[in-house]
DOFIMAR-969141 format. One line per field, with one value per atom (N, C-alpha, C): residue number from 1; atom name; x, y, z. Coordinates in Angstrom, 3 decimals, always signed. Atoms other than C-alpha are relative to their C-alpha. Layout:
REM residues N
romar (NUM, ...) .
zati (CA, ...) .
x (X, ...) .
y (Y, ...) .
z (Z, ...) .
This chain:
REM residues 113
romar (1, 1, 1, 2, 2, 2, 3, 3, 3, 4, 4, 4, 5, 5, 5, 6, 6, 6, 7, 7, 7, 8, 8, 8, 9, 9, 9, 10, 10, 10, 11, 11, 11, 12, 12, 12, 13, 13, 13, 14, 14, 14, 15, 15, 15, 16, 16, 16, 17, 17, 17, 18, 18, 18, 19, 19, 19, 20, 20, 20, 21, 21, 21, 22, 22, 22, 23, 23, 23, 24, 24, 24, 25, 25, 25, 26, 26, 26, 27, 27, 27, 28, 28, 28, 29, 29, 29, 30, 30, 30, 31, 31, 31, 32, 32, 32, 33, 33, 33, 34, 34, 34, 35, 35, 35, 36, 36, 36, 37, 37, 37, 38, 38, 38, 39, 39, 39, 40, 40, 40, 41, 41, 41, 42, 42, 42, 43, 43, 43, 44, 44, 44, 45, 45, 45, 46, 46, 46, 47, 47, 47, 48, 48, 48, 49, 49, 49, 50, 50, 50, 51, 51, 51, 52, 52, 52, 53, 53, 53, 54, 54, 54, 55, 55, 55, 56, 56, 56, 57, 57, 57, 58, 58, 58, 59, 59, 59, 60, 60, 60, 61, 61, 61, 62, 62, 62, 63, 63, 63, 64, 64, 64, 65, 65, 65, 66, 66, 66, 67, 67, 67, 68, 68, 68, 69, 69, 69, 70, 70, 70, 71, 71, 71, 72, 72, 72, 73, 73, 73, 74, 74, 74, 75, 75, 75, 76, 76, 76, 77, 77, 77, 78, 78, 78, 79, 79, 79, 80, 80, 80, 81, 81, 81, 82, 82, 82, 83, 83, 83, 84, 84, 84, 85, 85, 85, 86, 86, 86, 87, 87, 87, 88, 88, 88, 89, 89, 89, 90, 90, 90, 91, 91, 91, 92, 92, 92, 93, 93, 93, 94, 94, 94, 95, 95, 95, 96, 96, 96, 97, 97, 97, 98, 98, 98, 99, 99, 99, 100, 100, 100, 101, 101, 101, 102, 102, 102, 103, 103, 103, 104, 104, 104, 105, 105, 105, 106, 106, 106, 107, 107, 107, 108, 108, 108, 109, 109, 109, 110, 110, 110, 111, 111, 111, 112, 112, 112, 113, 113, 113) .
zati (N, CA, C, N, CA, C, N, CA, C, N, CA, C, N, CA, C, N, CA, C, N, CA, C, N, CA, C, N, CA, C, N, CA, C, N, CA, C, N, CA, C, N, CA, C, N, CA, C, N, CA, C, N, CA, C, N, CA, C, N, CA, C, N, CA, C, N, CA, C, N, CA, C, N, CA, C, N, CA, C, N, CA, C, N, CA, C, N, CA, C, N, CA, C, N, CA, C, N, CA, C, N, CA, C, N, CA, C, N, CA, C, N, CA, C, N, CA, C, N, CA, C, N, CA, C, N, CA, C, N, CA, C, N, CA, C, N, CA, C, N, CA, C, N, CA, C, N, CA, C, N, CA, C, N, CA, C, N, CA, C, N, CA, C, N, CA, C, N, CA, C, N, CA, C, N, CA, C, N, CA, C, N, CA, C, N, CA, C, N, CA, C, N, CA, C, N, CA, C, N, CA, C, N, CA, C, N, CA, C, N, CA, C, N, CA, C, N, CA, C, N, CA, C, N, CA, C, N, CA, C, N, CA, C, N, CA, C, N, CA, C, N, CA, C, N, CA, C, N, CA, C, N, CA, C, N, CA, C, N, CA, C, N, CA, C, N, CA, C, N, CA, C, N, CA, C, N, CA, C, N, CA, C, N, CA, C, N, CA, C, N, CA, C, N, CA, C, N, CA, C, N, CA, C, N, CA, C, N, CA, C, N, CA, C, N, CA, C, N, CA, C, N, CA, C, N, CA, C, N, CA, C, N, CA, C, N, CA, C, N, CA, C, N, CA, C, N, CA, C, N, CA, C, N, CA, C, N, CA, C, N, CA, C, N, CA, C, N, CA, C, N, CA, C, N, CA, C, N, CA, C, N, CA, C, N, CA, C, N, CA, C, N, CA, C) .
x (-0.340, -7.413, -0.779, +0.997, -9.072, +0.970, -0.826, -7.754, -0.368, +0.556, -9.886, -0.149, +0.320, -10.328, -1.296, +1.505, -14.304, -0.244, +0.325, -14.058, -0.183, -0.234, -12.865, +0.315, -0.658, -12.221, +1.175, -1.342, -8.924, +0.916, -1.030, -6.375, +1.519, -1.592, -3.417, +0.358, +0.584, -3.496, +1.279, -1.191, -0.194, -0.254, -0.266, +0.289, +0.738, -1.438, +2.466, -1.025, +0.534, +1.943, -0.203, -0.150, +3.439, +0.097, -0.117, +2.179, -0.578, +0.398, +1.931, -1.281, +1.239, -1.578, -0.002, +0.241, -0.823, +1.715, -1.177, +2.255, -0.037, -0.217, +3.483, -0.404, +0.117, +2.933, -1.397, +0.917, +0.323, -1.739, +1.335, -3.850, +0.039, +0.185, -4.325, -0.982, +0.770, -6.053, -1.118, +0.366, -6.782, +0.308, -0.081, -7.373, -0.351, -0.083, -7.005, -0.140, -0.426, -6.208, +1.493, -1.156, -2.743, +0.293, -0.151, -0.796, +1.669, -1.047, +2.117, +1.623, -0.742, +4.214, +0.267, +0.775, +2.981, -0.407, +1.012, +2.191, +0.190, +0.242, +2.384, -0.377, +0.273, +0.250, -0.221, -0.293, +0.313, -1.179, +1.099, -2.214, +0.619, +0.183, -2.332, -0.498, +0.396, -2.681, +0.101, +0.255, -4.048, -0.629, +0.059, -3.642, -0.332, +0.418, -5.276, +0.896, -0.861, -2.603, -1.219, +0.917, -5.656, -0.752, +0.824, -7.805, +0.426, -0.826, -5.585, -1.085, +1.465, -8.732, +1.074, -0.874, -7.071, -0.316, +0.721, -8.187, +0.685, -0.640, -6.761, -0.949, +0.565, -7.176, +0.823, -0.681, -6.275, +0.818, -0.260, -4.017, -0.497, +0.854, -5.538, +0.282, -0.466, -3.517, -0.881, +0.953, -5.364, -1.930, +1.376, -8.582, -0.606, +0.679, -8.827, -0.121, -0.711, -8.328, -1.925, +1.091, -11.832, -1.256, +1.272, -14.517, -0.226, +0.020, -13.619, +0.600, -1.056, -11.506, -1.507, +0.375, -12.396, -0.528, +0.101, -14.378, -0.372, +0.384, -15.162, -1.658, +1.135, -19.244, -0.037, -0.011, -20.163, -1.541, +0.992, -22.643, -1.554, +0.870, -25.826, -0.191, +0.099, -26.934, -0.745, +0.433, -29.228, +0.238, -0.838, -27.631, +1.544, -1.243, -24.499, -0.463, +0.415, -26.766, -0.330, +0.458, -28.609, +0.922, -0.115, -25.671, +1.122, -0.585, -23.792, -0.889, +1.117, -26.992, +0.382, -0.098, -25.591, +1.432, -1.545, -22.080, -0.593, -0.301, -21.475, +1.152, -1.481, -18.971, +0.283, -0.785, -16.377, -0.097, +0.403, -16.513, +1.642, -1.075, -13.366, -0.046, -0.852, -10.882, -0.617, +0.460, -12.712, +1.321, -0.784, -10.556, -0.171, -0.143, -9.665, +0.993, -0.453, -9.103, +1.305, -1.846, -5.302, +1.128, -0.814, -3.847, +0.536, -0.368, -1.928, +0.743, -0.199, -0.469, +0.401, +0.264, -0.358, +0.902, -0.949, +1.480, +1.210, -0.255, +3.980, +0.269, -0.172, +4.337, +1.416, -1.322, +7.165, +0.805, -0.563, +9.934, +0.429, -0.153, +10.645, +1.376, -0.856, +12.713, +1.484, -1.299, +16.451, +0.252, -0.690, +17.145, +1.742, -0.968, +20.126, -0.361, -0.221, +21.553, +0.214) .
y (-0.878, +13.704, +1.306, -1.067, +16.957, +1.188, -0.874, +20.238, +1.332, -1.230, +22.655, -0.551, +0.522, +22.196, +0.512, +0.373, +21.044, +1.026, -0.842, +23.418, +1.370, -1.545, +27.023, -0.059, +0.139, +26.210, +0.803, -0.366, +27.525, -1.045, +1.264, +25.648, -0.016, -0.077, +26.127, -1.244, +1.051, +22.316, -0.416, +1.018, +20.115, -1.315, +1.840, +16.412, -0.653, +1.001, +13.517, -1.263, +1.094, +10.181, -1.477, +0.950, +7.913, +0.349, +0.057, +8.034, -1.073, +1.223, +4.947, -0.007, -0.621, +4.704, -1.865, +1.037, +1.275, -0.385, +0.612, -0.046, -0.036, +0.446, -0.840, +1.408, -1.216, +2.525, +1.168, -0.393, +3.425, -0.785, +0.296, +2.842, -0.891, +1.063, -0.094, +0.973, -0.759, +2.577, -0.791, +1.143, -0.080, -1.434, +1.382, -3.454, -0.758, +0.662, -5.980, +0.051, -0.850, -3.916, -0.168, -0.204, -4.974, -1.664, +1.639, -8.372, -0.513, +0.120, -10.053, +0.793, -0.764, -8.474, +1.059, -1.062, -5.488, +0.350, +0.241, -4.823, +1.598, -1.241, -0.957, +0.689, -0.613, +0.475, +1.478, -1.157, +3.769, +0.742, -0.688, +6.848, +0.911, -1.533, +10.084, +0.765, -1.323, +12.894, +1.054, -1.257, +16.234, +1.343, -0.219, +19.339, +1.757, -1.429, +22.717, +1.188, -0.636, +25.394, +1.599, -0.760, +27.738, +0.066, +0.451, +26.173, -0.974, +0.844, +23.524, -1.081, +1.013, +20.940, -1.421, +0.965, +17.100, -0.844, +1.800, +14.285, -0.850, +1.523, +10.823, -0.719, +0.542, +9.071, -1.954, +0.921, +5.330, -0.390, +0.912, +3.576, -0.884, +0.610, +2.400, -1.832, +1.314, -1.246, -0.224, +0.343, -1.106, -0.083, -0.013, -0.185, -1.038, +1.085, -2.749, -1.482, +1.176, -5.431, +0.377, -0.172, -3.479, -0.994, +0.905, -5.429, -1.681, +1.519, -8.595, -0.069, -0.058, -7.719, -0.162, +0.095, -8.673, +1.348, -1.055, -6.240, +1.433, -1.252, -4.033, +0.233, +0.081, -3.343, +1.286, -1.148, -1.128, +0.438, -0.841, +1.621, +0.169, -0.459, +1.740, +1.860, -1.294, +5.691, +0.069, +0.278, +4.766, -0.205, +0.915, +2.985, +0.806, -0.815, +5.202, +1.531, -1.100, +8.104, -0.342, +0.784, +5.759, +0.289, -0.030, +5.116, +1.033, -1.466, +8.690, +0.709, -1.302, +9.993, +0.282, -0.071, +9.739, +0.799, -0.820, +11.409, +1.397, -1.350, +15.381, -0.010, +0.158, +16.346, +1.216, -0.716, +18.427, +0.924, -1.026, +21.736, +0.335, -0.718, +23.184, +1.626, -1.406, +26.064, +1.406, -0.574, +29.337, +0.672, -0.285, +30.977, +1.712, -1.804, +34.912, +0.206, -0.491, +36.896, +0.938, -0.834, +38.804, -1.014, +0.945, +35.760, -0.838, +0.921, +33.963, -0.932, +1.207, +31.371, -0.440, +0.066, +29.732, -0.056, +0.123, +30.070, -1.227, +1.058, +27.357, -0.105, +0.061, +25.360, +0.109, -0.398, +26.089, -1.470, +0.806, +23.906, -1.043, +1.133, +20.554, +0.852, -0.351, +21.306, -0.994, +0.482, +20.542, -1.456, +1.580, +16.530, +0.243, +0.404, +16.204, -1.248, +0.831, +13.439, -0.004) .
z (-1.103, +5.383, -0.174, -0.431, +6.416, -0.570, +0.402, +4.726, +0.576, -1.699, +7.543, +0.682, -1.385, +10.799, -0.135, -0.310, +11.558, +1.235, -1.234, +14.324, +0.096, -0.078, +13.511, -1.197, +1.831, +9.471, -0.351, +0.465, +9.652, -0.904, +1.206, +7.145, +0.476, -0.480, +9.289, +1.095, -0.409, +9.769, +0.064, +0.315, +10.798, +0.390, +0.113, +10.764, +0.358, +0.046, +11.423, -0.003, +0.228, +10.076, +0.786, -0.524, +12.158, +1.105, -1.676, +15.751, +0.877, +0.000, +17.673, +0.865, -1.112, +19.274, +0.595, -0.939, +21.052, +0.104, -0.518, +23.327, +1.304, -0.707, +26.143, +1.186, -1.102, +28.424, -0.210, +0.024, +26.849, -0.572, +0.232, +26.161, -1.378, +0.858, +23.108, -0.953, +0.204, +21.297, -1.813, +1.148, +17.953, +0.739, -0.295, +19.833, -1.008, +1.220, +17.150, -1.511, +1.249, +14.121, -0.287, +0.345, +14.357, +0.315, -0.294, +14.674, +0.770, -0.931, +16.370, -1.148, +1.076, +13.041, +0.088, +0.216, +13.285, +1.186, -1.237, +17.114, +0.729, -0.625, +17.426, -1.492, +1.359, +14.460, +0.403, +0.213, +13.460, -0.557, +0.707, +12.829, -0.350, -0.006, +11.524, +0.654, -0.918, +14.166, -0.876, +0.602, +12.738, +0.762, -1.202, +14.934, -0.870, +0.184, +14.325, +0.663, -0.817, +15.217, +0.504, -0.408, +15.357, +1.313, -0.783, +17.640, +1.410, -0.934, +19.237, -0.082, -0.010, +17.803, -0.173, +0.099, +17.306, -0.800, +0.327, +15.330, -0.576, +0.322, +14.844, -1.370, +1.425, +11.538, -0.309, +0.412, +10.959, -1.270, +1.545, +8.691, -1.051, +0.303, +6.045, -0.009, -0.373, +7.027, +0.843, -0.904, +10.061, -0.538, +0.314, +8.601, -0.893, +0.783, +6.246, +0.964, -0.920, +9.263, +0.927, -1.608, +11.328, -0.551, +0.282, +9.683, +0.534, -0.330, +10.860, +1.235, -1.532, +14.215, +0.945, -1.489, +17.765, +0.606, -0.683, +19.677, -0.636, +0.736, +17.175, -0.820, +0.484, +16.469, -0.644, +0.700, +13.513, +0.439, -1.135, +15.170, -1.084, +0.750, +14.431, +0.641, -0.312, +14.685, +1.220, -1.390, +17.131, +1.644, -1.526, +19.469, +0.438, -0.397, +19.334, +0.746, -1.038, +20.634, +1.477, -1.279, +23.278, +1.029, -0.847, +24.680, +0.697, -0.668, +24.925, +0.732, -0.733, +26.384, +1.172, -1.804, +29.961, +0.090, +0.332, +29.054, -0.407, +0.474, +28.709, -0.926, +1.146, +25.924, +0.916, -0.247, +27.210, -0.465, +1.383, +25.503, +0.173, +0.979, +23.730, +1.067, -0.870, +25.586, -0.565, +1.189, +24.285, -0.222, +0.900, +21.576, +0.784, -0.380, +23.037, -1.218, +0.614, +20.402, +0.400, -0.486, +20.592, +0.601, -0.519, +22.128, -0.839, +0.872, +19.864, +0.464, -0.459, +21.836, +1.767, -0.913, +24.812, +0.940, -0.791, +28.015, +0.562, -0.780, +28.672, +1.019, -1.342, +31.691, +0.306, -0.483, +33.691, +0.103, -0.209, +33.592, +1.043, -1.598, +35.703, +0.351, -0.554, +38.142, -0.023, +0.602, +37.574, +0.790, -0.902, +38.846, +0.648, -0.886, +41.617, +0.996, -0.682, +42.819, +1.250) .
């Protein structure tokens, strides 16, 4: 795991281990890294309270399963630039100094029956 954030090298880093990155309502985010046993595997999310940066980390259950899974090609460097060339990356919220955190959204509005 990462002990700065790659972004703004702050160390004011939190975690949680078990977050499911495939089910029923949501995106399959490890297609065949997992099994009918086993059918909502789990990553490590790691969340920069500095920056608000994110990154997902597999289990190493799952990871020992990618070399041989369905659908999964290991990148050459090449070919992983090739074929981002046509994609923009998003850029990151800029950081204003004095602001230490962010506005929340306003609450749903109250449900009646």
């Amino acid at each position: 795991m990462i002990s700065t954030c790659p972004e703004c090298n702050s160390s004011e880093l939190y975690y949680n281990e078990s977050v499911r990155v495939s089910g029923i309502y949501g995106p399959n985010l490890l297609p065949d890294l997992h099994s009918f046993c086993d059918p909502f595997p789990l990553c490590t999310v790691v969340i920069c309270a500095h920056c608000g940066n994110m990154r997902f980390f597999v289990q190493p259950k799952q990871l020992e399963k990618l070399t041989n899974a369905n659908g999964w090609t290991k990148a050459d460097p090449d070919d992983v630039h090739s074929s981002l060339s046509g994609l923009r990356e998003i850029p990151s919220p800029p950081h204003h100094p004095g602001v230490e955190s962010v506005v929340p959204p306003p609450p749903f509005p109250e449900w009646k029956p």
